[in-house]
Every structure is written in C-alpha cells, then in structure tokens.
Legacy VTK file of the C-alpha trace (Angstrom):
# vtk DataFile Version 3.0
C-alpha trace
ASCII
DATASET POLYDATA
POINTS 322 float
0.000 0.000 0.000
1.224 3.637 -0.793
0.397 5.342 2.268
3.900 8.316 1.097
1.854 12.132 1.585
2.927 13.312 -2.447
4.029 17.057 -0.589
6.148 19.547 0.700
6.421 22.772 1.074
9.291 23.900 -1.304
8.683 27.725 -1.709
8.377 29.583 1.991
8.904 32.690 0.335
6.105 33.051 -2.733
5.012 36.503 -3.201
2.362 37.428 -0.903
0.536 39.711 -3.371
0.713 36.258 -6.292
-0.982 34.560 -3.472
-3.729 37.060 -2.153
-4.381 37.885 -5.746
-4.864 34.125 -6.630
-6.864 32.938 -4.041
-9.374 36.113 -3.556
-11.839 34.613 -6.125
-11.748 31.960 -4.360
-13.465 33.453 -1.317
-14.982 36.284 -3.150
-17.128 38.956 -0.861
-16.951 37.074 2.060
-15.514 38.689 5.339
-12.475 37.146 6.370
-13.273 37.354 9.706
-16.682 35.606 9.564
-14.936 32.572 8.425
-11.716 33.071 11.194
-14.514 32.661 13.834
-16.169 29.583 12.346
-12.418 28.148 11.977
-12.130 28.856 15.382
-15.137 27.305 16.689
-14.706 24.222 14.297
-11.156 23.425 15.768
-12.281 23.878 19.119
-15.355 21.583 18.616
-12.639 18.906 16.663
-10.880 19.101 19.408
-13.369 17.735 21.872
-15.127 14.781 19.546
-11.399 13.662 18.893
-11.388 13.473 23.084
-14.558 12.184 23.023
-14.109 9.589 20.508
-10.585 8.241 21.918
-12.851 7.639 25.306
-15.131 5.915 23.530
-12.126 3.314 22.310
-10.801 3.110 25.455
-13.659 2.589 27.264
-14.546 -0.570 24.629
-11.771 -2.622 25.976
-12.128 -1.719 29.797
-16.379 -2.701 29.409
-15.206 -5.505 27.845
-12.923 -6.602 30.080
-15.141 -5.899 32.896
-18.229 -8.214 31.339
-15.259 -10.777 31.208
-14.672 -10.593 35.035
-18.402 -9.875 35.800
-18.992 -13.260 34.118
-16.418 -15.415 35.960
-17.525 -14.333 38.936
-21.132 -14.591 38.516
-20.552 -18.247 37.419
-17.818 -18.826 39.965
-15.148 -19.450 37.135
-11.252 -18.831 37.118
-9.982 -15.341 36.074
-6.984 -15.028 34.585
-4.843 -12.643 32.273
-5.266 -14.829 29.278
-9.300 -14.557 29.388
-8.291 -10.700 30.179
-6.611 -10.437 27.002
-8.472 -11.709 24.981
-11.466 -9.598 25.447
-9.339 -6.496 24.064
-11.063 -5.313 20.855
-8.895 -2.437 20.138
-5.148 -2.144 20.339
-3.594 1.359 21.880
-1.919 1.392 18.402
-5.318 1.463 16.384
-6.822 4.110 18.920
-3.770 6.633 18.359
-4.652 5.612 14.529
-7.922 6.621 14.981
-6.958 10.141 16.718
-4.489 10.603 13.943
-7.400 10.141 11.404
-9.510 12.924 13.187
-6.284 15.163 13.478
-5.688 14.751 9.623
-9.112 15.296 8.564
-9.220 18.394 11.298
-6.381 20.016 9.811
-7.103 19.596 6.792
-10.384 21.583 6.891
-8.278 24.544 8.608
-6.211 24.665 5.808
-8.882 24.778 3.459
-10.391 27.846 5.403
-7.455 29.816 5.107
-8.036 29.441 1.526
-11.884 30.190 1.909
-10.677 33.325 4.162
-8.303 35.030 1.907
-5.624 34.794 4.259
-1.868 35.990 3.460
0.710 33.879 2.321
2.285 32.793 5.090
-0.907 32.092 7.115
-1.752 30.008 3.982
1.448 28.134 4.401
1.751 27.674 8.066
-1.438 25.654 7.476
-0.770 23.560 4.734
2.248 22.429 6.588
0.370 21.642 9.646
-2.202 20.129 7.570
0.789 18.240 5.875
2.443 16.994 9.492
-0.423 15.709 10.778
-1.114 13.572 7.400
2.409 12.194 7.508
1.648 11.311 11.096
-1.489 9.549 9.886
-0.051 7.664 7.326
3.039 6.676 9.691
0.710 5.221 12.176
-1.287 3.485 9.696
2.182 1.406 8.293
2.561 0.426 11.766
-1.215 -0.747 12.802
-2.283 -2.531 9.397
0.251 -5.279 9.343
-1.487 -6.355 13.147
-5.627 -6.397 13.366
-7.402 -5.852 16.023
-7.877 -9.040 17.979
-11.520 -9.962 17.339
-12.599 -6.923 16.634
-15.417 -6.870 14.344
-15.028 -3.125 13.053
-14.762 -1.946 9.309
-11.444 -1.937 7.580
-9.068 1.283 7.510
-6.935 0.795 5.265
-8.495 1.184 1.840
-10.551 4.640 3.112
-7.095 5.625 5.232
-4.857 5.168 1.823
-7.387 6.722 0.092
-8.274 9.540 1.962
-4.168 10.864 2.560
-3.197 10.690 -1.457
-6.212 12.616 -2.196
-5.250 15.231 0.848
-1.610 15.105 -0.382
-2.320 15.803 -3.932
-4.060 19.118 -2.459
-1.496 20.071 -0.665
0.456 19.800 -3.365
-1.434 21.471 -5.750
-1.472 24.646 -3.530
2.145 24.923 -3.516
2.681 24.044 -7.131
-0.008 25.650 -9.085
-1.412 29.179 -8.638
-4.585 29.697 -10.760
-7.683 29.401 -8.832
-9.593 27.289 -11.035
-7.080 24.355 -11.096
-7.336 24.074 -7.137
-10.945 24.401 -7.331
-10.761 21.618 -9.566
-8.611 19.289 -8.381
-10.012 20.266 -4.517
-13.581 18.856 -6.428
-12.274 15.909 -8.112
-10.507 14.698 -4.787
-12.564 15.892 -2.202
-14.979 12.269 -2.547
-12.206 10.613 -2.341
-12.467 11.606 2.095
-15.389 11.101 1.998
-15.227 6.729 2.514
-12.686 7.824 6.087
-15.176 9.482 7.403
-17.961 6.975 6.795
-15.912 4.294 8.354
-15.287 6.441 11.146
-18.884 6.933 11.864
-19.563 3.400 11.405
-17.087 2.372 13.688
-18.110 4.685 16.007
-21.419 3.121 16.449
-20.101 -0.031 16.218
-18.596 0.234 19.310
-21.039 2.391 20.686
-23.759 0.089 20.482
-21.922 -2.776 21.769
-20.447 -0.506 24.980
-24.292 -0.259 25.635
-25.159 -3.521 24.807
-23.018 -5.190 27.494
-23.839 -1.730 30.051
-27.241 -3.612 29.925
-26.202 -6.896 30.544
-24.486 -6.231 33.357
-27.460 -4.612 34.204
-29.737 -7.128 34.202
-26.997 -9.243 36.532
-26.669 -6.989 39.168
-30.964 -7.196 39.081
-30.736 -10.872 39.104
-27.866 -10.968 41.871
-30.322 -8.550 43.924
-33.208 -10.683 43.329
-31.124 -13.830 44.675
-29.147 -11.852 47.934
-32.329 -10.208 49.294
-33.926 -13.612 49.890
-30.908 -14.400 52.264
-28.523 -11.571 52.363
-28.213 -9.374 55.714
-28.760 -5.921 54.943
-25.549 -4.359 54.860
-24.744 -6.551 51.399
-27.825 -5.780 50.154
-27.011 -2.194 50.401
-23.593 -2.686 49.060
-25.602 -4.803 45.571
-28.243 -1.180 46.170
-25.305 0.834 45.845
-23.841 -0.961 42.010
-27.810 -0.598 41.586
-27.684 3.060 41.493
-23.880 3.570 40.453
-24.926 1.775 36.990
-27.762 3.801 36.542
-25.449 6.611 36.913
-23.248 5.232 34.424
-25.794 3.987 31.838
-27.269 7.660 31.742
-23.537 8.957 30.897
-22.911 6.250 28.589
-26.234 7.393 26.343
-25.367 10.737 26.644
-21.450 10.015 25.034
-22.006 8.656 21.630
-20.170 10.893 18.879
-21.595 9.234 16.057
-23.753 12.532 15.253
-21.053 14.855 16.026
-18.539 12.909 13.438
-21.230 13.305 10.706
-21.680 17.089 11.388
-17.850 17.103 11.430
-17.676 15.917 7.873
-20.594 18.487 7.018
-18.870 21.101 8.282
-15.668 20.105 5.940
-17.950 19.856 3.358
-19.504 22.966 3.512
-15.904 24.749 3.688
-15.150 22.859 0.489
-18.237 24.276 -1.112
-17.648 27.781 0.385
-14.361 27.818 -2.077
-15.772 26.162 -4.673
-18.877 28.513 -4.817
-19.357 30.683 -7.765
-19.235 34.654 -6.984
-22.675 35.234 -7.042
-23.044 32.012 -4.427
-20.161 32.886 -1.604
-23.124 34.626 0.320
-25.504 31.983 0.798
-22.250 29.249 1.479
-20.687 30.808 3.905
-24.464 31.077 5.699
-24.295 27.513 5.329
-20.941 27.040 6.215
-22.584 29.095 9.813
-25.053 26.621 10.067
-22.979 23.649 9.713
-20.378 24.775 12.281
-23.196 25.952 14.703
-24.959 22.240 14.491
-21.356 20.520 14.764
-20.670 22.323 18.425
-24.090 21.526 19.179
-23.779 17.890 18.717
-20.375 17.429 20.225
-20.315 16.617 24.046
-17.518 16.535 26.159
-16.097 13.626 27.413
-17.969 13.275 30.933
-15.844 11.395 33.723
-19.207 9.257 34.222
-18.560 8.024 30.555
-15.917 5.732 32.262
-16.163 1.902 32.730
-18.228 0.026 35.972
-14.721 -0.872 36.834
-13.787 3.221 38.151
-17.119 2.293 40.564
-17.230 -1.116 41.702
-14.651 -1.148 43.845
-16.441 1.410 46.033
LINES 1 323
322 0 1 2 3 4 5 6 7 8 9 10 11 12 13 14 15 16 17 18 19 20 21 22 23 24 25 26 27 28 29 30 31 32 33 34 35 36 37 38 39 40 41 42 43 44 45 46 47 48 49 50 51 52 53 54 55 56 57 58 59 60 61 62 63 64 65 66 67 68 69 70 71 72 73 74 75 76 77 78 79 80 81 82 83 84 85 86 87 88 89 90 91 92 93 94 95 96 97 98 99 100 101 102 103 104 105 106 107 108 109 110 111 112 113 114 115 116 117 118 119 120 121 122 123 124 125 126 127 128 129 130 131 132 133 134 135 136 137 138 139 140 141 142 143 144 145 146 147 148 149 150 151 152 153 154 155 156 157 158 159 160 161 162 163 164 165 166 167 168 169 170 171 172 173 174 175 176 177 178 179 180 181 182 183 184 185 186 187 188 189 190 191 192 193 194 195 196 197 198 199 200 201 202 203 204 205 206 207 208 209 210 211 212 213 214 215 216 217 218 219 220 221 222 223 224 225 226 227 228 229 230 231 232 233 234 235 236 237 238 239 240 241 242 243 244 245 246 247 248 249 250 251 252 253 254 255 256 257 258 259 260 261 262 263 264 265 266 267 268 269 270 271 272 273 274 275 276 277 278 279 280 281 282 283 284 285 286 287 288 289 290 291 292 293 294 295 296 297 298 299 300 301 302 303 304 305 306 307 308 309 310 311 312 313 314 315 316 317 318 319 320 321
C-alpha cells in the first residue's frame, strides 16, 4: 500500500501579493473574519469529539474486560490474564490511529479555510504544513497498525478509506504549492474531495459499532446486578444488600452517561462542516453569500452535537470497587 503524503512545502517565500491575488476569487465577498470565527469554533469543537471519541475506544476494551470478570464471577469461574486479554477489541496502536485520522481530517479543513478566508501567504502556508504533518503522522501510524488487526474486533477496515483519503489530501497540498490559478485548485479540490469522503464513513460506522456494543453489554451487566439482587435479598443481611443497592444506582449513573457520550452525530456534522468549507471555495461569486451562511449553520450544528467527554462516561470498573 502507498500510504507516502505526495508534498512539501518547497517555496516559503512566494510573493504574498501572487498569493492574495490568486486565491481572492476563491473566497470572493466574504468577510475574512466571519470565516476566522467559524475556523475557530470548528477546531475547538474537533478538538473535543477527537477526546470524546478516543474515550469511547478506550472505554470498549475496559467494558469488555469488565463483562469478562463480571462473568467469571457470577458463574464462579477462574480469572486469569489470558481470558483478560483476549477480550481487548482495540489495540492502543489502532486508537492513536484513529486520533491521527480525526487530526488529519481536522487540519485539513483549517487549511482549506485559510483558503476560503483570503488569508496571506504565510498564514496560507503555516497551514498547509500543519495540515501536511499531521497527514504524515497519519499515514506513519497506519504502516505500523495494518500489518497487526485488532484481535476480534469486528469493526470496518481502515486501510483502503485511510490510503485513500491521505493521497487525495496530499495531492491538495500539493497542488497549492505548485499551481497558482484558482480554477485548477478548485478543480482538483472537487475531483478529490470524494475521495475523504469513505474515512469518514468508516469512522462513523465504527463509532457506532462500538457504541452500540459498549451499551449492549452496560445492559447486561445490568440485568446481573438485578438478578444478583433478586437472589441476595432472599438471604442476604442488609448491609450486602445495600452494598448490591449501591452498584444498583452507580450503573444507573453510568448507563445515563454512557447514552449521553455517543459521537456518532457529532462525526457526521464534522464531515458536514468540511464539506460545507469545500463548497464555500468552490462557490461561484454570485453564491459565496448563501455558502458561507451555510458554512454558519454547519459549524453551529457541529458544536451543538459534540459533548464533552464526561468522567461518568468511564467503565463500571472506576465504581465497583467502592
């Protein structure tokens, strides 16, 4: 797989005025600093769904592990590392793989808005390269992870829409550096742009992949500790009855956080938002206006779908040793 980021920035010092002149029908009458604020506000709100969605890995393998240990001790079995182990769905590896993919795609979009913004040449640089370090990041991490699966992990593959996703970033990148008119990056921006589109679809997926099964076993452990109740309070004094009262209400607790941390929503406004950036430069003259009020709306509807990572989120294992 050719995973190599086709880009580098060759030419720090290009004549601001070639630049500003080139780019300005890109963004055409719209204020730079509208779009500087929703740049803002869409990094910051990246920023916290890339939190929120490394929890959500992490927290896969500790539920899992915890339904492992739940279950040998309900049914009186051994526990032992080697069960432990094996109920890992997710490598640390693959997550960092995963926040590189967010970081890339993140980036990206910034760099794209200081096109959409009419910002000066060096601004315009300074992001690319960003945009261009976190990609070679990416693409390091993914040589690494690919050559060892997840162990029984039943999540979509990353490679194709990870390879995919960095040659069609890179040849943008590139582009920007190596050709000036405005209608050959609008072009190629258009022609590539689908080519992202299959990461973030596999992100989603995954995302509610593991989402679904996080809450799937949150019930079933559920439905023990009921069953365990129903058993103890027949015999049990009252002080372990409490102690069963007091998982009772701690996975209640955690069950409420757990509903409120998917970021399934949040990654598909993400990709909106990147979309709607895209279309902001691509817009004809007449058609800047109305994108960059969608471009408003789309940022506005990503921070309102992104929640923070809550310390509730967190596996029955933080609680049941209280």
């Amino acid at each position: 797989m050719n995973l190599s980021v086709p880009f580098r920035l060759r030419n720090p010092k290009m004549s601001l005025a070639a630049v500003v002149a080139v780019f300005f029908c890109l963004s055409g009458c719209v204020a730079d600093d509208q779009v500087d604020k929703m740049t803002a506000q869409f990094v910051q709100a990246s920023t916290t769904l890339t939190q929120s969605y490394q929890t959500l890995l992490t927290n896969a393998n500790a539920v899992e592990a915890d339904n492992y240990i739940d279950n040998q001790l309900f049914t009186h079995d051994e526990i032992n590392s080697i069960g432990i182990d094996k109920s890992v769905l997710i490598s640390p590896g693959e997550i960092a793989l995963r926040v590189a993919a967010l970081k890339a795609l993140t980036d990206y979009t910034t760099a794209l808005a200081a096109l959409a913004a009419n910002k000066p040449s060096i601004q315009i640089q300074t992001d690319a390269a960003k945009a261009n370090s976190s990609l070679k990041t990416l693409t390091s991490d993914a040589t690494g992870v690919f050559d060892k699966p997840a162990k029984g992990a039943k999540t979509p593959d990353f490679a194709g829409p990870i390879s995919e996703a960095a040659t069609a970033i890179g040849a943008v990148l590139k582009l920007i550096e190596d050709h000036r008119a405005a209608s050959a990056i609008r072009e190629d921006i258009l022609k590539n742009d689908p080519k992202i589109t299959p990461l973030y679809k596999v992100i989603e997926q995954e995302s509610t992949y593991y989402f679904d099964r996080q809450t799937h076993t949150t019930s079933l452990y559920g439905v023990m500790l009921l069953s365990t109740y129903d058993k103890a309070r027949k015999t049990a004094d009252s002080a372990e009855l409490m102690q069963i009262g007091d998982r009772i209400r701690q996975y209640q607790k955690d069950s409420a956080a757990l509903k409120a941390s998917d970021p399934t929503q949040a990654i598909n406004a993400f990709e909106k938002s990147h979309t709607a950036v895209v279309a902001l430069i691509t817009a004809k003259p007449a058609d800047k206006k109305m994108s960059m009020a969608t471009l408003i709306a789309e940022v506005r509807s990503f921070i309102a779908e992104v929640k923070t990572p809550s310390k509730d989120a967190t596996s029955t294992s933080d609680t049941k040793s209280n």
